[in-house]
KOLGU-4560 file (N, C-alpha, C; in nm, 3 decimals, padded with zeros to 5 digits):
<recs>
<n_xx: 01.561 n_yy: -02.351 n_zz: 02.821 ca_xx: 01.593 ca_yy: -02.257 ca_zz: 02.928 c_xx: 01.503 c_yy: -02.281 c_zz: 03.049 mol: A seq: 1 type: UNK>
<n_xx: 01.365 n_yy: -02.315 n_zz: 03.033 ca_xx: 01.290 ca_yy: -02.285 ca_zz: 03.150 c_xx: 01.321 c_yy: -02.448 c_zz: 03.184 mol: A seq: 2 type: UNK>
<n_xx: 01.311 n_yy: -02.567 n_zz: 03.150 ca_xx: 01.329 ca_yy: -02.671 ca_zz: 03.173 c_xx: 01.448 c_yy: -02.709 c_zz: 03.292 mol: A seq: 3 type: UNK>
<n_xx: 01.565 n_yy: -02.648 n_zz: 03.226 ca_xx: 01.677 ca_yy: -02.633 ca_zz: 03.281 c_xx: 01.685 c_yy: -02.537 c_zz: 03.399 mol: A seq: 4 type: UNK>
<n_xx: 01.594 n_yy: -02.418 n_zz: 03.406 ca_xx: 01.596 ca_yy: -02.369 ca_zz: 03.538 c_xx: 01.525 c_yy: -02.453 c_zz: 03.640 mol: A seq: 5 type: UNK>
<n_xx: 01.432 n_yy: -02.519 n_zz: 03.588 ca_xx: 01.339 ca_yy: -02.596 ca_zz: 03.682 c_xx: 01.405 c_yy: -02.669 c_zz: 03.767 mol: A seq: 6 type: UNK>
<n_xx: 01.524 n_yy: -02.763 n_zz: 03.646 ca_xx: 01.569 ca_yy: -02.889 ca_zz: 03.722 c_xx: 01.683 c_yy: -02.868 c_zz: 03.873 mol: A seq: 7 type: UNK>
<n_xx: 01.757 n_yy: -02.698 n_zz: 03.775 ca_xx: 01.827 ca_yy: -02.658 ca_zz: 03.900 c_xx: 01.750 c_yy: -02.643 c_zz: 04.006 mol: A seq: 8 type: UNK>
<n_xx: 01.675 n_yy: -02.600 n_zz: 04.001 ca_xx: 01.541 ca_yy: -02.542 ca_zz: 04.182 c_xx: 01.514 c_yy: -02.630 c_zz: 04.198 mol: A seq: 9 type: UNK>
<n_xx: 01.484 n_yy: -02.796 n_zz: 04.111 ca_xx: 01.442 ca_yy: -02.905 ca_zz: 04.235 c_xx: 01.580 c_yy: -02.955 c_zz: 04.289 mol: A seq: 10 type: UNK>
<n_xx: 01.726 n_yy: -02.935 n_zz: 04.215 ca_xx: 01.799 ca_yy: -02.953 ca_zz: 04.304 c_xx: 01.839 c_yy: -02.898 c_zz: 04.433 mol: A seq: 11 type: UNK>
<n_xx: 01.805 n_yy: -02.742 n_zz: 04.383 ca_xx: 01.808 ca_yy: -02.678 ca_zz: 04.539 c_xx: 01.728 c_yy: -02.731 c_zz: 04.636 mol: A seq: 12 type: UNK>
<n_xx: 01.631 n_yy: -02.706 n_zz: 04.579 ca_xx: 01.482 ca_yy: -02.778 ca_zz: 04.686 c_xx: 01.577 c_yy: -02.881 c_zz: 04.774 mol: A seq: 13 type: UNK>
<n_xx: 01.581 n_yy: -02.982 n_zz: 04.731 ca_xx: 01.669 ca_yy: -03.117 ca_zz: 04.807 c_xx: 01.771 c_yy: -03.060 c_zz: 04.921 mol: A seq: 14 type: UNK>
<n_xx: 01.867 n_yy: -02.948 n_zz: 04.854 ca_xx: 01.949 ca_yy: -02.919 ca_zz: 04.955 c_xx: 01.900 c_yy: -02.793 c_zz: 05.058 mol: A seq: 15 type: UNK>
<n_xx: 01.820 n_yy: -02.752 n_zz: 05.023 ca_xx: 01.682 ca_yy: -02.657 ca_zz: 05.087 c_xx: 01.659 c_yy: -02.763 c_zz: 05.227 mol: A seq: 16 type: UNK>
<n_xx: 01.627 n_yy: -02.862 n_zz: 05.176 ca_xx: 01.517 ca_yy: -02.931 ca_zz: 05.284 c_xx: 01.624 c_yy: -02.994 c_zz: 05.356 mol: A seq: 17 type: UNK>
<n_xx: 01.739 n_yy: -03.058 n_zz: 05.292 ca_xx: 01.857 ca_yy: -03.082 ca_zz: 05.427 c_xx: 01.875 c_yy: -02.990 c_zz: 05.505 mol: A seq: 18 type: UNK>
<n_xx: 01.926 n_yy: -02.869 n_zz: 05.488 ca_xx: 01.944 ca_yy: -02.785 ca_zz: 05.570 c_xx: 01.851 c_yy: -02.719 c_zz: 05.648 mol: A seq: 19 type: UNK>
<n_xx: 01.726 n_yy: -02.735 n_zz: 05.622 ca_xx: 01.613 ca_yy: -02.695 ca_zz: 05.745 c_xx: 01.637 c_yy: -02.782 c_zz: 05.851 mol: A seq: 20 type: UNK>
<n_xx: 01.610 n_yy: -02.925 n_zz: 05.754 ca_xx: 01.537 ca_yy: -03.047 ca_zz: 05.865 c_xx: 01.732 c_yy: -02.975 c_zz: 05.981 mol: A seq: 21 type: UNK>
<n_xx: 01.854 n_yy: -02.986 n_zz: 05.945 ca_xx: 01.901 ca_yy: -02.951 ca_zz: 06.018 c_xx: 01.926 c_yy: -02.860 c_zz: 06.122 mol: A seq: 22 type: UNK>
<n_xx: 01.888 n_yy: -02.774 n_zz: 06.108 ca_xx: 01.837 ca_yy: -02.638 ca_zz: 06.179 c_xx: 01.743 c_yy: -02.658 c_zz: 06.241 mol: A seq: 23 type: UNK>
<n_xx: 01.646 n_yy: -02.749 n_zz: 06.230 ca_xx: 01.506 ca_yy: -02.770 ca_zz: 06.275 c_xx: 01.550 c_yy: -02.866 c_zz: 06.417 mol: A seq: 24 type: UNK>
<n_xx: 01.669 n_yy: -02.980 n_zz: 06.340 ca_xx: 01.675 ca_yy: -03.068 ca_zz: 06.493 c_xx: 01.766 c_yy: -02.969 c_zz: 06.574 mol: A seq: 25 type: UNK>
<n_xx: 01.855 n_yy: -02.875 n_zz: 06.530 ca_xx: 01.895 ca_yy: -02.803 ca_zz: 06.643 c_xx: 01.823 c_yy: -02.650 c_zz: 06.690 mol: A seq: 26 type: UNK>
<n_xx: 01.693 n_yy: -02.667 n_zz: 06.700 ca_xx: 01.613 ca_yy: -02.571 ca_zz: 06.766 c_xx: 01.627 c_yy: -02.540 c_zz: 06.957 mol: A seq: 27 type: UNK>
<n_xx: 01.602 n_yy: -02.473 n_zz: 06.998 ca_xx: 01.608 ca_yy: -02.527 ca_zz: 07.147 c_xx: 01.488 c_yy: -02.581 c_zz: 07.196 mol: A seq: 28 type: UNK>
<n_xx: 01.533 n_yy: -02.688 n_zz: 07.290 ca_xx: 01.423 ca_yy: -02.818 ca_zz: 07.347 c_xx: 01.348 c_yy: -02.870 c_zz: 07.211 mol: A seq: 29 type: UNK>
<n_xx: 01.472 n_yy: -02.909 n_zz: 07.133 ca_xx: 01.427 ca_yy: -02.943 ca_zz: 06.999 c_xx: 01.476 c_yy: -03.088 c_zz: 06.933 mol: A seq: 30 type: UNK>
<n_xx: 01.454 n_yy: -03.161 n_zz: 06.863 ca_xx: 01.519 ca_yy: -03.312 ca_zz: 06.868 c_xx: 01.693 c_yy: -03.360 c_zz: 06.957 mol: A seq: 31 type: UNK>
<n_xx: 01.759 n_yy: -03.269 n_zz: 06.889 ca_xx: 01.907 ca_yy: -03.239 ca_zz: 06.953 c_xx: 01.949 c_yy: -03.227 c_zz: 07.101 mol: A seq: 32 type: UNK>
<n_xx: 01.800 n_yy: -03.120 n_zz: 07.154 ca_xx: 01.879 ca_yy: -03.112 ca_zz: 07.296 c_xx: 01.794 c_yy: -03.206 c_zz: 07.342 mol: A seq: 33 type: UNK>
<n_xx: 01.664 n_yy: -03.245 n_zz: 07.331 ca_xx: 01.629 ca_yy: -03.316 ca_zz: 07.431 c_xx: 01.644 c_yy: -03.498 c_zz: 07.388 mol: A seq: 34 type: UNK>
<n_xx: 01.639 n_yy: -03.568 n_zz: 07.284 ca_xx: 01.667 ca_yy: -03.714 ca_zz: 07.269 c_xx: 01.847 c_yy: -03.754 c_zz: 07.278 mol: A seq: 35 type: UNK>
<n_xx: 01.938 n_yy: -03.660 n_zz: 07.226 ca_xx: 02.081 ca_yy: -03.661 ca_zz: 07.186 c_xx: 02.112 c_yy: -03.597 c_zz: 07.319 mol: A seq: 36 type: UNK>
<n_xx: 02.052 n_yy: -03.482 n_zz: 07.399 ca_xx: 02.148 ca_yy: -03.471 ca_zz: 07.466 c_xx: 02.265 c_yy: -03.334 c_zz: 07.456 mol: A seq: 37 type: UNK>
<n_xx: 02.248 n_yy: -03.316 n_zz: 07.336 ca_xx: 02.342 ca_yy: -03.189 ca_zz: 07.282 c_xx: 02.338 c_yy: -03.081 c_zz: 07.366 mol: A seq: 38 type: UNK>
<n_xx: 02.459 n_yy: -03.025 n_zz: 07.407 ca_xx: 02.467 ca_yy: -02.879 ca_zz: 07.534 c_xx: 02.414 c_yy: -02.774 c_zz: 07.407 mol: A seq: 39 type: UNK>
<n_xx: 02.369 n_yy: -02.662 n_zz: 07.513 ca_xx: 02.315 ca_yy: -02.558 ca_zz: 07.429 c_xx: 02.417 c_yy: -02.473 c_zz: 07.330 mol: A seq: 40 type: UNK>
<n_xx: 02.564 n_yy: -02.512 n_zz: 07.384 ca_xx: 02.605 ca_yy: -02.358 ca_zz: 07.309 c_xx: 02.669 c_yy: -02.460 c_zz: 07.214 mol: A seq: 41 type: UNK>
<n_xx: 02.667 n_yy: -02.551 n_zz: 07.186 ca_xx: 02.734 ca_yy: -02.657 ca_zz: 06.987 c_xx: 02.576 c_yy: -02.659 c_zz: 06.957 mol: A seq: 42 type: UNK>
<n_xx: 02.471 n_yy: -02.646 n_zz: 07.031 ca_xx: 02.358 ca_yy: -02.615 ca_zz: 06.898 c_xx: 02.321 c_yy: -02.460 c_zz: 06.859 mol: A seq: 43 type: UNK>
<n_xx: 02.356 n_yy: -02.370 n_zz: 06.940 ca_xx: 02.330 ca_yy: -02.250 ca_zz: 06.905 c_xx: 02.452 c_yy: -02.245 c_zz: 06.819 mol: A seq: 44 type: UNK>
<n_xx: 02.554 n_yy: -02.273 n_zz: 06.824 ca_xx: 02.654 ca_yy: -02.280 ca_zz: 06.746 c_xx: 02.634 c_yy: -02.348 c_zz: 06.559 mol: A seq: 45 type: UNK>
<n_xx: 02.563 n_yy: -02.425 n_zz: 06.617 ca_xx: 02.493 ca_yy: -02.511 ca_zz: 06.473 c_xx: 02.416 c_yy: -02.469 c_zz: 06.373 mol: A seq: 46 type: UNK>
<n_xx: 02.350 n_yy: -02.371 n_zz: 06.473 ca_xx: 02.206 ca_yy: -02.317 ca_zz: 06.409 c_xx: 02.250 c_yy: -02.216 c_zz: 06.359 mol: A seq: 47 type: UNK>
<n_xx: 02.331 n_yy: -02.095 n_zz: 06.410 ca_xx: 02.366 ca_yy: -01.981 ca_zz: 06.372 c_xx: 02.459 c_yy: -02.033 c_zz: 06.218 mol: A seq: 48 type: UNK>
<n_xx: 02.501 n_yy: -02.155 n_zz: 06.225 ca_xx: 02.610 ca_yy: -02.187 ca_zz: 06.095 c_xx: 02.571 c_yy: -02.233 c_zz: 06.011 mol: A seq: 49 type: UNK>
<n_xx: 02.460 n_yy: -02.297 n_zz: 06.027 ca_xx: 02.350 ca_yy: -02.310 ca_zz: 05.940 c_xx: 02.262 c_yy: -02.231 c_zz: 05.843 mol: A seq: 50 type: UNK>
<n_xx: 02.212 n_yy: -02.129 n_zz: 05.936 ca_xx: 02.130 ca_yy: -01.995 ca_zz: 05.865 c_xx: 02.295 c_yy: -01.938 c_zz: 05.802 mol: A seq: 51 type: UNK>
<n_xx: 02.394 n_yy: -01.934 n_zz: 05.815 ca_xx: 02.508 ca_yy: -01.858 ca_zz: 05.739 c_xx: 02.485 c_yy: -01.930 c_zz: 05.597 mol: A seq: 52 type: UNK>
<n_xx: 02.562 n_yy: -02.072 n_zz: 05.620 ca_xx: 02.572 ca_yy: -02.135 ca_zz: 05.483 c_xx: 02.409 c_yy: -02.106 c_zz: 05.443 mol: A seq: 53 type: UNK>
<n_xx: 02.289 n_yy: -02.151 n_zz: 05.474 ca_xx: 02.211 ca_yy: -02.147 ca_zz: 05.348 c_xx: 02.194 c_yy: -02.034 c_zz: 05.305 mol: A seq: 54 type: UNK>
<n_xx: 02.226 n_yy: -01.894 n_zz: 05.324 ca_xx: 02.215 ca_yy: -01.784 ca_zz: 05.264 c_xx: 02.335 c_yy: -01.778 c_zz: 05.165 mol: A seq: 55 type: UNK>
<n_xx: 02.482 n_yy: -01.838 n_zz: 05.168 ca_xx: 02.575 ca_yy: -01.845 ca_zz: 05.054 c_xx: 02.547 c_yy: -01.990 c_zz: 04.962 mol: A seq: 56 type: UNK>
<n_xx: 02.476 n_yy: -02.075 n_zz: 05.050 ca_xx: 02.504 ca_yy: -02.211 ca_zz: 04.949 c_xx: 02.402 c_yy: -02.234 c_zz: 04.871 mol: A seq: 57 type: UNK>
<n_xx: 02.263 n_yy: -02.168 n_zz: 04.876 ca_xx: 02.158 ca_yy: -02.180 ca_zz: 04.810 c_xx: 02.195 c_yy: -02.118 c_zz: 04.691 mol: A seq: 58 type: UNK>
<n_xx: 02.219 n_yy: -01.995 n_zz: 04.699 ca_xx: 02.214 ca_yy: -01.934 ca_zz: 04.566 c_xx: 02.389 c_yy: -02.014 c_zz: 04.472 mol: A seq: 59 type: UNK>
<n_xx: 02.458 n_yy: -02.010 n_zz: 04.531 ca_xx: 02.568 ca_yy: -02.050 ca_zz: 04.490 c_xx: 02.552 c_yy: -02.191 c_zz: 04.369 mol: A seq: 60 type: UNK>
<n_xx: 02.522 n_yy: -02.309 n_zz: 04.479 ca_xx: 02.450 ca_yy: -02.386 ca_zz: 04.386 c_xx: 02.343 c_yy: -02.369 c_zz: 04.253 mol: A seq: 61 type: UNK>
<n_xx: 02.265 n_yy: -02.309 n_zz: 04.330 ca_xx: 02.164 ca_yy: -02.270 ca_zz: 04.204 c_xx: 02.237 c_yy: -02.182 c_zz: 04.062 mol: A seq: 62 type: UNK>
<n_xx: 02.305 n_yy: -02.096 n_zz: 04.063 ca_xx: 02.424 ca_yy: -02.077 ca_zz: 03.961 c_xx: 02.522 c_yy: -02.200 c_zz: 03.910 mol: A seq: 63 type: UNK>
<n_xx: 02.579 n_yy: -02.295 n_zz: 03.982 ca_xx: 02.653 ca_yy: -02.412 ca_zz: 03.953 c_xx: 02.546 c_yy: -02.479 c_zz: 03.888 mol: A seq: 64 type: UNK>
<n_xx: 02.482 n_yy: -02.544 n_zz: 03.905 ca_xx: 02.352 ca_yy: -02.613 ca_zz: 03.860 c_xx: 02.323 c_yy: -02.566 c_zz: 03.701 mol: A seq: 65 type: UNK>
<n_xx: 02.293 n_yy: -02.436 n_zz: 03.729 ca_xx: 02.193 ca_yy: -02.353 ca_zz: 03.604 c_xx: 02.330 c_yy: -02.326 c_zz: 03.498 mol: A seq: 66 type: UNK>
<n_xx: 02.432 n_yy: -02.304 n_zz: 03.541 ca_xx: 02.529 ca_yy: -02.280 ca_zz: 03.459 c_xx: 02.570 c_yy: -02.415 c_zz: 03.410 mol: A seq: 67 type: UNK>
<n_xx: 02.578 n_yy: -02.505 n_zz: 03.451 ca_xx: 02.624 ca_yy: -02.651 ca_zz: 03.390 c_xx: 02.509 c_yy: -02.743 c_zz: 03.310 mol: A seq: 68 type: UNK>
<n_xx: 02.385 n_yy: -02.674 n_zz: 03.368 ca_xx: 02.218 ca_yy: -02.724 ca_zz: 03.235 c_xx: 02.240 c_yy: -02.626 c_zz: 03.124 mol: A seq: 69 type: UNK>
<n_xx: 02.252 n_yy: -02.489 n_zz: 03.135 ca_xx: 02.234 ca_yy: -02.435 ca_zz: 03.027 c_xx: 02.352 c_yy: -02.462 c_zz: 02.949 mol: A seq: 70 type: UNK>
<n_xx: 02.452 n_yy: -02.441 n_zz: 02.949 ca_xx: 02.644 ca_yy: -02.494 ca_zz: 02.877 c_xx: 02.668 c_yy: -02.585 c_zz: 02.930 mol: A seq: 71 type: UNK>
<n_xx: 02.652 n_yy: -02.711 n_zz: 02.910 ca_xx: 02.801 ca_yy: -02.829 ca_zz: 02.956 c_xx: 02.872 c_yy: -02.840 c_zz: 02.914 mol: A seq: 72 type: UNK>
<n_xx: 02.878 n_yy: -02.781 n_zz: 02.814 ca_xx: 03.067 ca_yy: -02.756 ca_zz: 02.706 c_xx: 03.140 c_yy: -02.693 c_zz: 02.803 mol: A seq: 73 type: UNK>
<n_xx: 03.081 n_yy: -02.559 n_zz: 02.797 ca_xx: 03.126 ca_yy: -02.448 ca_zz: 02.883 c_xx: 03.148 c_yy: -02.447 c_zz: 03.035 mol: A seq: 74 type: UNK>
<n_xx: 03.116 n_yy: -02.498 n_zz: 03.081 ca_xx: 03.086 ca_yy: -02.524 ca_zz: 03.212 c_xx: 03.213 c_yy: -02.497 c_zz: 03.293 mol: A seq: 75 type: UNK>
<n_xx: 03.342 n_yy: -02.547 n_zz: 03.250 ca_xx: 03.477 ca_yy: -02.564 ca_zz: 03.291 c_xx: 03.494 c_yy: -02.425 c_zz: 03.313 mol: A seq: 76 type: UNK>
<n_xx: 03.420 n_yy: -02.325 n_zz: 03.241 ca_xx: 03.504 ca_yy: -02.180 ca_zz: 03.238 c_xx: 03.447 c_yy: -02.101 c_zz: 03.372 mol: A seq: 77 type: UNK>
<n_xx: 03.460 n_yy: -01.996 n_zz: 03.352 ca_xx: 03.475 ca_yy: -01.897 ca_zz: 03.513 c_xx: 03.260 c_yy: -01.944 c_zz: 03.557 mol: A seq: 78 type: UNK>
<n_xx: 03.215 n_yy: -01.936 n_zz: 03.450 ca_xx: 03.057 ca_yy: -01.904 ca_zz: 03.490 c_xx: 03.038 c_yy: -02.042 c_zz: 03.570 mol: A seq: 79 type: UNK>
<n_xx: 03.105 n_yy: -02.146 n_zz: 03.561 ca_xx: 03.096 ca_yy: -02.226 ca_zz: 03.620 c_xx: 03.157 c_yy: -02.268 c_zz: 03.738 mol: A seq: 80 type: UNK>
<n_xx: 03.288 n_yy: -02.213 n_zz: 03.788 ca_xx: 03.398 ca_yy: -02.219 ca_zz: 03.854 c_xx: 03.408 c_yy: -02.144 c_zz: 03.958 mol: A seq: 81 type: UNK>
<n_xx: 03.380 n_yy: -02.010 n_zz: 03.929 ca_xx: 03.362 ca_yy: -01.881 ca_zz: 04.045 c_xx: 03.236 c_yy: -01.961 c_zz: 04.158 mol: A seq: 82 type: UNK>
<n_xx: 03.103 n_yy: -02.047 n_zz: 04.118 ca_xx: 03.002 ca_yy: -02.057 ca_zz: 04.171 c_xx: 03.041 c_yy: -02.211 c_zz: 04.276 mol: A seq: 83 type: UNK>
<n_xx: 03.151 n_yy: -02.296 n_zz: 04.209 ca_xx: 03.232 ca_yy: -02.386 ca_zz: 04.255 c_xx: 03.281 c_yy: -02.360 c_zz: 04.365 mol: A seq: 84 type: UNK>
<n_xx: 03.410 n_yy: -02.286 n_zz: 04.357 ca_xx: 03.470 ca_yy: -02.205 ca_zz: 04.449 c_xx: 03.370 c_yy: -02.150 c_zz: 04.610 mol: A seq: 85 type: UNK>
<n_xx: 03.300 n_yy: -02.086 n_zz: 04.592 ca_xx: 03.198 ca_yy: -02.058 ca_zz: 04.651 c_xx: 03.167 c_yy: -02.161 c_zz: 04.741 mol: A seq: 86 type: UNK>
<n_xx: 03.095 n_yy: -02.232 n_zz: 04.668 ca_xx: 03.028 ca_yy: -02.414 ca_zz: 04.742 c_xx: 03.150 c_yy: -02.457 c_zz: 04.785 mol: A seq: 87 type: UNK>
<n_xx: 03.247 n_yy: -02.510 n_zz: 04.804 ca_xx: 03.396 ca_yy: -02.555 ca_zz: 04.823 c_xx: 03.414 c_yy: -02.465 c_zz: 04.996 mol: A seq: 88 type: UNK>
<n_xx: 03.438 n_yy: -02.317 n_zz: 04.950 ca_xx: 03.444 ca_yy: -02.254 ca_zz: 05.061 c_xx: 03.345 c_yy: -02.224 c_zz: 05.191 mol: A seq: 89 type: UNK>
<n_xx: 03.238 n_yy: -02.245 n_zz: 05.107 ca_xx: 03.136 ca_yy: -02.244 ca_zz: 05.201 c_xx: 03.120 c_yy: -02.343 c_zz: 05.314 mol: A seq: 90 type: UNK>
<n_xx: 03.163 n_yy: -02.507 n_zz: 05.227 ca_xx: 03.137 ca_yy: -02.605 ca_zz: 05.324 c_xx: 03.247 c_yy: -02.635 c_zz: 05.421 mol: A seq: 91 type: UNK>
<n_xx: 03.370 n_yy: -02.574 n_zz: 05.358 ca_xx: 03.511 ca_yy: -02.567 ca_zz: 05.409 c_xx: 03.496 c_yy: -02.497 c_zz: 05.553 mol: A seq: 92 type: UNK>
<n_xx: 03.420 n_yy: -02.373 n_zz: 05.532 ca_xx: 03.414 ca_yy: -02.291 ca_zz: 05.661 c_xx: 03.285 c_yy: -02.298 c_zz: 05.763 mol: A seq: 93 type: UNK>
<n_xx: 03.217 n_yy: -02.381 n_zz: 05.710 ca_xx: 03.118 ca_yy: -02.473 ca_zz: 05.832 c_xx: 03.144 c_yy: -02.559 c_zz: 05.871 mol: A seq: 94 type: UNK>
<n_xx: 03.232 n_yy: -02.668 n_zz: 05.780 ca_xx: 03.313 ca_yy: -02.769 ca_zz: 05.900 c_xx: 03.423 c_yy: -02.690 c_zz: 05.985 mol: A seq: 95 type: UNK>
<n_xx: 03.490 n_yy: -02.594 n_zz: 05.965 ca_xx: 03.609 ca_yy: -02.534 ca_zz: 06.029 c_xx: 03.525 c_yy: -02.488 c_zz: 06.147 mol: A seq: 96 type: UNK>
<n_xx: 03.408 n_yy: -02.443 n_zz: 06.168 ca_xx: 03.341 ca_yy: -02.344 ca_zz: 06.247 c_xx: 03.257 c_yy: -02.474 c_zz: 06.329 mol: A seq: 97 type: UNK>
<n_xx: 03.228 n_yy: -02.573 n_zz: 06.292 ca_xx: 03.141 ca_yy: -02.663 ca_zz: 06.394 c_xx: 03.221 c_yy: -02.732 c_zz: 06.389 mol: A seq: 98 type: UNK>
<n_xx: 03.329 n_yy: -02.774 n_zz: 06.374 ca_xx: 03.433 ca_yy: -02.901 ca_zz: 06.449 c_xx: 03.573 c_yy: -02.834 c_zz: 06.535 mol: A seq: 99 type: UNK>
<n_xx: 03.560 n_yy: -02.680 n_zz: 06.521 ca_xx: 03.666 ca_yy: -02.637 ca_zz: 06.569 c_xx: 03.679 c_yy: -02.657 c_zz: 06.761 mol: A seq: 100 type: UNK>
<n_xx: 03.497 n_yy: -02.621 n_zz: 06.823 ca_xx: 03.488 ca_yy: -02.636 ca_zz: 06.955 c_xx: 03.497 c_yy: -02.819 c_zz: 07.004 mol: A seq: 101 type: UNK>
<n_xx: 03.427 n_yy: -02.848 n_zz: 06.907 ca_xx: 03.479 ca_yy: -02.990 ca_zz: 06.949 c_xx: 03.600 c_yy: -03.098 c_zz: 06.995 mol: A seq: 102 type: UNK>
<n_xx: 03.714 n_yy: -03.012 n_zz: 06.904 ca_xx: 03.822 ca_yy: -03.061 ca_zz: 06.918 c_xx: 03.891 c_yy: -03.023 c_zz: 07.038 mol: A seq: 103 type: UNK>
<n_xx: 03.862 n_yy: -02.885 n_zz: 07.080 ca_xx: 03.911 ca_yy: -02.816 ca_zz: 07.198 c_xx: 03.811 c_yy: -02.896 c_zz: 07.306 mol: A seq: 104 type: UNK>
<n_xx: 03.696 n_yy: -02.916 n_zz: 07.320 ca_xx: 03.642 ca_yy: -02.985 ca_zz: 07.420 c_xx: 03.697 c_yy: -03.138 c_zz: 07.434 mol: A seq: 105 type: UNK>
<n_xx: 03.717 n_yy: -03.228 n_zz: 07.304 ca_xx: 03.752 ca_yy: -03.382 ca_zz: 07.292 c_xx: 03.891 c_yy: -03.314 c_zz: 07.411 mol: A seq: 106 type: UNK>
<n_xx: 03.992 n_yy: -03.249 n_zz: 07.346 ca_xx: 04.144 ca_yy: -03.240 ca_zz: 07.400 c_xx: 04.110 c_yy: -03.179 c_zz: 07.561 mol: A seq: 107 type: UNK>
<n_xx: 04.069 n_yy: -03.128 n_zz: 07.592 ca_xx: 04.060 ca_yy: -03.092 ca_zz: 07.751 c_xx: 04.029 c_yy: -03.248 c_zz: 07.802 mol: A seq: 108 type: UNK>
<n_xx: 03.935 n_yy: -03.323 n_zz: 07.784 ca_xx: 03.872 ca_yy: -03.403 ca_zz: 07.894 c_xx: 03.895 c_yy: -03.537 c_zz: 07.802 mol: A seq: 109 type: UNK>
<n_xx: 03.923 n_yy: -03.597 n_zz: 07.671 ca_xx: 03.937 ca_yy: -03.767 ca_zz: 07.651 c_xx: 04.085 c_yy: -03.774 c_zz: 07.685 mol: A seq: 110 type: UNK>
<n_xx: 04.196 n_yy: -03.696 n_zz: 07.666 ca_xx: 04.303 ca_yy: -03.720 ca_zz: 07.662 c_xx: 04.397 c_yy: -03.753 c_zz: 07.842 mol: A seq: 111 type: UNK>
<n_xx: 04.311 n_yy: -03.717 n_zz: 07.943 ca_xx: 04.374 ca_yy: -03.699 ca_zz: 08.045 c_xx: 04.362 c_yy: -03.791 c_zz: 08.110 mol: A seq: 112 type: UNK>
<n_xx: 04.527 n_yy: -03.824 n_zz: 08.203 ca_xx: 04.503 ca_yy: -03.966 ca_zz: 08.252 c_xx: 04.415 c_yy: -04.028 c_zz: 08.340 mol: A seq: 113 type: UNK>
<n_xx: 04.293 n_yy: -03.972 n_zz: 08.432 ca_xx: 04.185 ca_yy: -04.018 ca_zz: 08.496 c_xx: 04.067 c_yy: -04.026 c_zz: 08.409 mol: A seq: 114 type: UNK>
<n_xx: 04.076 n_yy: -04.027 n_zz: 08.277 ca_xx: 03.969 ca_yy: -04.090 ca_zz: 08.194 c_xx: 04.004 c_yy: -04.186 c_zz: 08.116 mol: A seq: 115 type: UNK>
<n_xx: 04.131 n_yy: -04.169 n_zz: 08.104 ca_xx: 04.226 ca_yy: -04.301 ca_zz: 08.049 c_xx: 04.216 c_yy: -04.450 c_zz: 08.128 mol: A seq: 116 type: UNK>
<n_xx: 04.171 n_yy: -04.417 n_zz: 08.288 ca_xx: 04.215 ca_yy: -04.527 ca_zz: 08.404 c_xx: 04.332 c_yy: -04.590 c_zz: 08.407 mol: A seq: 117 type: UNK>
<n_xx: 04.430 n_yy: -04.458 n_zz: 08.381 ca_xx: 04.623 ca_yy: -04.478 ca_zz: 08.389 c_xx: 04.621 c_yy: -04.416 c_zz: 08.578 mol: A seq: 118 type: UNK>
<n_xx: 04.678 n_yy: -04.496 n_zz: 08.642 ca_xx: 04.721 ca_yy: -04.445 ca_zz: 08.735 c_xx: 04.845 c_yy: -04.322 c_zz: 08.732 mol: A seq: 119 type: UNK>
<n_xx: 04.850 n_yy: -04.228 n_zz: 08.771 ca_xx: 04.998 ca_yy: -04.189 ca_zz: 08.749 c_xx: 05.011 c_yy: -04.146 c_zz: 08.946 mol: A seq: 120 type: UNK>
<n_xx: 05.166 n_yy: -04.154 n_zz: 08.916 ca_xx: 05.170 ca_yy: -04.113 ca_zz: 09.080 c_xx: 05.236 c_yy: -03.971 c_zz: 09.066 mol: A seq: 121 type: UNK>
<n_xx: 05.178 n_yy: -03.898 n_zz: 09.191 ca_xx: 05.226 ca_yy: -03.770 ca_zz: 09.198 c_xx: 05.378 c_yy: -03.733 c_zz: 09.246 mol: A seq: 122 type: UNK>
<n_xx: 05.441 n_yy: -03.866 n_zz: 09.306 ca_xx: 05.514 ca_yy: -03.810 ca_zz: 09.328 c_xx: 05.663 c_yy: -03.797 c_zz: 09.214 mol: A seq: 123 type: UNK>
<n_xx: 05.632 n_yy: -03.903 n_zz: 09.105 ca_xx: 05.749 ca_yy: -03.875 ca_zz: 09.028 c_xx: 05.803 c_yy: -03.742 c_zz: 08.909 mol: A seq: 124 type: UNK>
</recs>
């Protein structure tokens, strides 16, 4: 039991420390805005989606983890699945939430014909 809790928390740990160091480069006047360049409101956007998921994905995992060390027979059933679900949705709705402004910014300004270097004429 205690072995098996351990190994889950150094897995968290790992995904602990991704998600800082991420939050960390999108600080303001922080790796993001000042070497990359990044406008302020897709990193405040980043950061705020960030602190969301690690408050559902930390613990979430850490149940997936601890439930699949302590039963791997069992694992398939709800104690394992409900905590699945979870992680699944979680990452589902941080890509939906940080790629959603992007796409609306790409479609305003790559698609139009003076960034294309299409001439079009006005008068047809």
């Amino acid at each position: 039991m205690i072995g098996s809790l351990g190994e889950s928390l150094l897995r968290v740990a790992a995904l602990q420390l991704f998600l800082n160091l991420l939050s960390a480069t999108c600080r303001p006047k922080g790796l993001a805005a000042v070497h990359f360049r990044w406008p302020e409101p897709i990193l405040e956007l980043l950061r705020t989606s960030t602190r969301r998921l690690t408050w559902v994905l930390i613990p979430a995992i850490a149940l997936l983890h601890l439930s699949q060390d302590l039963h791997p027979l069992d694992s398939g059933g709800s104690v394992g699945r409900l905590p699945g679900l979870v992680v699944f949705g979680a990452f589902a709705w941080f890509l939906y939430r940080t790629t959603r402004p992007l796409q609306i910014e790409l479609r305003g300004s790559a698609h139009t014909p003076e960034t294309q270097g299409l001439k079009v004429d006005p008068t047809e």
